[in-house]
C-alpha positions in Angstrom: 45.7 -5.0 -0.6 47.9 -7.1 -2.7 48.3 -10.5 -3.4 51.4 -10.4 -0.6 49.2 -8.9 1.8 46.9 -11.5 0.4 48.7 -14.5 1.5 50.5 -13.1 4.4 46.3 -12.7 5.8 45.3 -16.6 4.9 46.4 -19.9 4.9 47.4 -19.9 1.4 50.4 -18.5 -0.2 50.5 -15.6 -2.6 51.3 -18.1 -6.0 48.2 -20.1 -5.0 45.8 -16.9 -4.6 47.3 -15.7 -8.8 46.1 -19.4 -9.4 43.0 -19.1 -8.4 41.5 -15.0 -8.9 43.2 -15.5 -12.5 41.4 -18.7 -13.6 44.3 -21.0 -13.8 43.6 -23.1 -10.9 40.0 -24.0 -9.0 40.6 -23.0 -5.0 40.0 -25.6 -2.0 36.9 -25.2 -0.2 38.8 -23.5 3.0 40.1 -20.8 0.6 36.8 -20.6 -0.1 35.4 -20.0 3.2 38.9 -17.8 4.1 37.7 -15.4 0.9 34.0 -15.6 2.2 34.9 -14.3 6.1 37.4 -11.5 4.3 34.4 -10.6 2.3 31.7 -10.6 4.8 29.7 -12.7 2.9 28.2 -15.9 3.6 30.3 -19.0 1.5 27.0 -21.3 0.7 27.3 -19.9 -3.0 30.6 -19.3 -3.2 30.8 -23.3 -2.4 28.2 -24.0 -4.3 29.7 -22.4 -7.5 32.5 -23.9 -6.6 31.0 -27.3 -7.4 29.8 -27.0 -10.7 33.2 -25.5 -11.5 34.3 -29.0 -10.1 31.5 -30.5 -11.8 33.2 -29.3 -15.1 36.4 -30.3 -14.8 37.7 -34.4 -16.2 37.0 -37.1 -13.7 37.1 -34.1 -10.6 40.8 -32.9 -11.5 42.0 -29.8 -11.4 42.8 -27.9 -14.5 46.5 -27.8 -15.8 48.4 -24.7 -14.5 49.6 -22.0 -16.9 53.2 -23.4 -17.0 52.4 -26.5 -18.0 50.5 -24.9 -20.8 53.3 -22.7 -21.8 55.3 -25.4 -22.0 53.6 -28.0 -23.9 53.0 -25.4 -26.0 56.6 -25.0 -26.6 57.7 -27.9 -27.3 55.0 -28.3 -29.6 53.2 -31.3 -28.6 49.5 -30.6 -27.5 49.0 -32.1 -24.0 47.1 -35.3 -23.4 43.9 -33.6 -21.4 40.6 -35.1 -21.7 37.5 -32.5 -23.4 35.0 -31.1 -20.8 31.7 -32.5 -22.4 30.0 -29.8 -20.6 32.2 -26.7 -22.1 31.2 -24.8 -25.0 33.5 -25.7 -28.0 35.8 -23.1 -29.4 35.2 -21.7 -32.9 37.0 -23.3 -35.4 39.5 -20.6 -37.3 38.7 -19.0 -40.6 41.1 -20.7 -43.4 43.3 -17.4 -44.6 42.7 -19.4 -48.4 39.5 -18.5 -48.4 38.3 -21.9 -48.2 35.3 -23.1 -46.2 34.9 -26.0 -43.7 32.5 -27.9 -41.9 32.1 -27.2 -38.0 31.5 -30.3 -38.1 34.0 -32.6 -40.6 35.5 -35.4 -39.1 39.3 -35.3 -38.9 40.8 -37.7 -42.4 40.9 -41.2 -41.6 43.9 -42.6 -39.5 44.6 -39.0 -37.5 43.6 -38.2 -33.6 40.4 -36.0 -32.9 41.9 -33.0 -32.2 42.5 -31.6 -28.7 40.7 -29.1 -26.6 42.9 -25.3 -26.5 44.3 -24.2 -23.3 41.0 -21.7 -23.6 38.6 -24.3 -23.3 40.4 -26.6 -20.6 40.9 -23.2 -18.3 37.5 -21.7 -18.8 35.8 -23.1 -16.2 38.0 -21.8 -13.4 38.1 -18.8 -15.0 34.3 -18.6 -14.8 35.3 -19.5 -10.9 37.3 -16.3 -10.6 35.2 -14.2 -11.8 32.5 -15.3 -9.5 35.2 -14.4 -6.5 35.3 -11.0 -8.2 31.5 -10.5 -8.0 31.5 -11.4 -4.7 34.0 -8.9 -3.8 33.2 -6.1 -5.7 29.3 -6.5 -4.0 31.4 -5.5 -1.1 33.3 -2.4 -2.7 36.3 -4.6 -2.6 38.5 -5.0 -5.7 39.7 -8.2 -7.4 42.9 -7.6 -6.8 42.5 -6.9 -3.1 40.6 -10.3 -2.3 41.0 -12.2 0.0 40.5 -13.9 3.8 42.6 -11.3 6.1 45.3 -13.1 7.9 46.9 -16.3 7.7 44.6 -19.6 8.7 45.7 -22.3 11.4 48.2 -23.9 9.5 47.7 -27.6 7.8 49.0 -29.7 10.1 46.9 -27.8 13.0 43.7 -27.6 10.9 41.0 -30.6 9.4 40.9 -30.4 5.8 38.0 -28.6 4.9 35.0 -30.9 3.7 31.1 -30.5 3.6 31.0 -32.6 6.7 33.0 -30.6 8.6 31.4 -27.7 8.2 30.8 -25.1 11.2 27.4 -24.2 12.6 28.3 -21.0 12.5 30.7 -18.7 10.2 31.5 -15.0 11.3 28.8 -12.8 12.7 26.6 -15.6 13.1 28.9 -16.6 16.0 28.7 -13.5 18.0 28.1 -14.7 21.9 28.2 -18.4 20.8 30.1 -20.8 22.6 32.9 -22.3 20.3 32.3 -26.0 21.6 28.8 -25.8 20.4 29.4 -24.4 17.5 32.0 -27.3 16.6 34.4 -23.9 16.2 37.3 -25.2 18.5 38.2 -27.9 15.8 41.4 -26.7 14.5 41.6 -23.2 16.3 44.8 -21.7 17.5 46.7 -19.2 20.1 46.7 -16.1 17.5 47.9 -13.5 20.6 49.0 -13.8 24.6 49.6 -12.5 27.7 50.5 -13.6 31.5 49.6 -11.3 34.3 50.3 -12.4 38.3 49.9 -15.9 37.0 47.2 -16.3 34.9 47.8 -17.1 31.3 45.7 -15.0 28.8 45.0 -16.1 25.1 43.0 -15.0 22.2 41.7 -17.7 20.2 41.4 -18.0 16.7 39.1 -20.0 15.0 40.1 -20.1 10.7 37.0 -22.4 10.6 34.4 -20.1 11.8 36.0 -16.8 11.0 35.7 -16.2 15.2 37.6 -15.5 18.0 37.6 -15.8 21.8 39.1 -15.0 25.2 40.3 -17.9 27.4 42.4 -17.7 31.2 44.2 -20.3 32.8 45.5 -20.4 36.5 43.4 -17.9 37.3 40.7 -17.6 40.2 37.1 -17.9 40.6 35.6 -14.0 39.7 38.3 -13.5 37.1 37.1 -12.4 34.0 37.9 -13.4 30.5 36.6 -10.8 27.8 37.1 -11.0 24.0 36.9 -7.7 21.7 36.1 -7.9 17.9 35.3 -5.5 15.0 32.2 -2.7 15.7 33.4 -3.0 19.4 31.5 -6.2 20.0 32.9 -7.5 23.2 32.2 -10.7 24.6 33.1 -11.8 28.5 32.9 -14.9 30.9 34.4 -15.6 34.9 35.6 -18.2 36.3 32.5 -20.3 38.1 34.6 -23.0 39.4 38.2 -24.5 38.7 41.0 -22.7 37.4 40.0 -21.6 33.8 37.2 -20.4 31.6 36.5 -19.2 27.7 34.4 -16.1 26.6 31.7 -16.3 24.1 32.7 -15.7 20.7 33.0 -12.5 18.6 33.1 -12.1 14.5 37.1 -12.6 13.4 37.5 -12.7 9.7 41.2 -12.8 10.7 42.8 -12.7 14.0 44.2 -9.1 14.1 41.0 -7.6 14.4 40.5 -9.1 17.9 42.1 -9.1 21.2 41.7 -11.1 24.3 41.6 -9.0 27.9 41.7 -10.7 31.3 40.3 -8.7 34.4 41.4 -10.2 37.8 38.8 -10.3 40.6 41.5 -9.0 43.3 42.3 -5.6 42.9 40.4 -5.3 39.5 43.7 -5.5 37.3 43.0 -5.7 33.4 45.8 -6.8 31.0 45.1 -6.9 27.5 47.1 -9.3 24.5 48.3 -7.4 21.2 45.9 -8.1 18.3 46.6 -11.3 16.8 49.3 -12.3 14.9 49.4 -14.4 12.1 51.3 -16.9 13.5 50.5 -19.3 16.0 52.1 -19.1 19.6 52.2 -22.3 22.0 48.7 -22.7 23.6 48.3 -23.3 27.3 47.3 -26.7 28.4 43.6 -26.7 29.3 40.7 -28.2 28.4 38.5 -26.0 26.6 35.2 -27.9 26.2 34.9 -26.6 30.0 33.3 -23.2 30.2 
């Protein structure tokens, strides 16, 4: 997997991923949880290193990005960035004379303290990618293959990420959950779907929770919405009352390893979607807290 293949499997592009596996550029906490779902691994340390990298950098900003460097570098003028009192200095240079120096000596009188290297300002996220690369490699996965599959519910569909909006379930933990319990519906989206005598079929595809789910429309009571995931988990609910009705959840770290599959009461028709796609398609209109 590249970093193409990369971003065409998350919500973020494929400049954004070199920014953050190469240490130029600290990731959002949904990349975070995107990498975590690709990677099968829980993102509680993931975030959690995340925030001491944060921790590290001035006043909660980002670090500069490479090009900037490069080009203050260029023109010769150091850029104005504030020290990380928590970084380890950089050794101070041999002097080809021969000479020695104090670590220590202050800079002569009337001349500016001299200002952190583009080492020192960039090694914390550096430390950052790294830690991505541990986490995929405990997963045989390279760094250069990381990553959250397909691409996430796009910005304007999605909440931005935050410790308070966190999911009560991520991935496998939501196999046979229901998606309004698990606060999963928040942000999800019509990956894949289908229409058979009527009845509107959609997968549904939860960036959030790394989940996905069956839901019909139109349809009749005994019709049958089923959801199938990785391991061939499978998940299936039908109609009770009304006209619609959601399966439980399976594990979706992105949306084209599920499908959604509608079997009709009458005559035991079953229709299937494609696997998802990585783009959205236009949802039915339903409301979904209703089972």
């Amino acid at each position: 997997m590249t970093l193409a293949t990369l971003a065409g499997r998350t919500s973020y592009s494929k400049s954004s991923w070199g920014r953050y596996l190469s240490g130029k550029a600290l990731p959002p906490r949904q990349a975070v949880r995107e990498f975590a779902q690709a990677v099968s691994v829980k993102p509680d340390r993931l975030l959690l290193l995340l925030e001491i990298a944060e921790r590290g950098q001035p006043d909660g900003k980002p670090p500069e990005s490479a090009d900037s460097v490069e080009r203050s570098d260029a023109s010769g003028t150091p850029p104005t960035v504030a020290s990380d009192p928590d970084s380890d200095p950089d050794p101070e240079p041999v002097p080809s004379t021969g000479t020695s120096v104090a670590p220590d000596a202050a800079p002569p009188r009337g001349q500016p303290p001299k200002q952190p290297t583009a080492s020192a300002r960039l090694r914390r996220p550096r430390r950052w990618s790294l830690a991505l690369g541990a986490a995929a490699t405990g997963v045989g996965v390279a760094v250069g293959l990381l990553a959250g599959m397909l691409i996430g519910a796009p910005a304007s569909q999605g909440e931005p990420m935050t410790r308070g909006s966190l999911t009560k379930c991520s991935g496998f933990e939501c196999r046979n959950k229901d998606s309004q319990r698990m606060e999963c519906h928040i942000g999800v989206w019509t990956a894949a779907a289908a229409k058979v005598d009527g009845v509107h079929l959609e997968l549904r595809y939860s960036p959030r929770c790394g989940a996905a789910w069956a839901r019909i429309t139109e349809g009749q009571i005994g019709d049958t919405a089923r959801v199938e995931g990785p391991h061939n988990h499978s998940a299936a609910r039908s109609i009770t009352y009304d006209r619609d009705t959601y399966s439980p959840m399976v594990e979706a770290p992105y949306p084209a390893a599920a499908r959604a599959c509608v079997v009709l009461k009458d005559g035991g028709k079953e229709v299937c979607t494609p696997h998802g796609g990585p783009s959205p398609l236009p949802a039915a209109v339903t409301d979904e807290s209703k089972p």
